[in-house]
N, C-alpha and C positions, 0 to 999 in steps of 0.2 A: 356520488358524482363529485360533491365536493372535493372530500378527499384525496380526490386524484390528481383533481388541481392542484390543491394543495401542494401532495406531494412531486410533483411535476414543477411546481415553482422551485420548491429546493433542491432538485435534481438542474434545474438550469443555473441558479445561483451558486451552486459547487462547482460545474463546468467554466461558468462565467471565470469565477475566486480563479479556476488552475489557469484558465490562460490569458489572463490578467498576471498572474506571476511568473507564467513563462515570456509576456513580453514586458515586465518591469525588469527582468535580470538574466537579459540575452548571454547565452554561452555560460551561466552559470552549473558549476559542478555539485549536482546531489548528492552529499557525505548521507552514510549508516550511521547506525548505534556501533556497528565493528570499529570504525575508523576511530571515532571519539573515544572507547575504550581503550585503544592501543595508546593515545596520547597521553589517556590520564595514566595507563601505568609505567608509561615510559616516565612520565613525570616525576613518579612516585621512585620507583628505581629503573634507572637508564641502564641495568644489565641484566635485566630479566628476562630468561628466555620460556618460553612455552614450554611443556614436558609433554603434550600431547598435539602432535603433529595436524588432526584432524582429517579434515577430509579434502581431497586434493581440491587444488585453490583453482576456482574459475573464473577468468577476468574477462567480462562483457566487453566487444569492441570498445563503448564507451559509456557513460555518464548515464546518457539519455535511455541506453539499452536495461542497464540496472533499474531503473525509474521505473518501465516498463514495465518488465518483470513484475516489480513489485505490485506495479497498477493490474496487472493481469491477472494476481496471483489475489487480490483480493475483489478484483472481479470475479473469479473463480466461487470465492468463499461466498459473497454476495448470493451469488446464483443459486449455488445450493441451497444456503438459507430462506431466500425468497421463494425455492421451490417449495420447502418443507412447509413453511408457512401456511404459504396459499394450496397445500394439499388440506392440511388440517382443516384450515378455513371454508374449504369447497365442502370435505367431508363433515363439517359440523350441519354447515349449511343446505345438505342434502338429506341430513334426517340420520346417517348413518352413525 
């Protein structure tokens, strides 16, 4: 029972942190790892073009949509994880 507190404290204090900084830095634009890489190599040589095209580019209405994504996308991973977990833990717990 502890534990759950516990953990439930830190699942509000990570809620709190994110919108805490979505109202310290209103209209603020969340950059990737992609963007930052493109500046360091432009940096390094400004005529350097990519030789592999990839895979067609899709651009989120906006900002906040990529965010999302991303939040969803390790929601996602969470849940799985969390599943397998507490399968194993049920199954140890049951004698099996």
């Amino acid at each position: 029972m502890k534990l759950e507190y516990i953990v439930g404290f830190i699942a509000i204090l990570f809620v709190a942190q994110f919108f805490y900084g979505l109202a310290a830095n209103p209209g603020s634009e969340f950059g990737g790892a992609d963007g930052e890489a493109e500046d360091v190599i432009s940096g390094i040589n400004p005529d350097y073009e990519a030789w592999d095209p990839g895979f067609p580019k899709f651009e989120p209405p906006g900002g906040e949509t990529e965010s999302m994504l991303f939040a969803l996308q390790a929601a996602i991973g969470a849940i799985v994880i969390g599943y397998f977990f507490g399968y194993y833990r049920g199954k140890n717990r049951s004698g099996q």
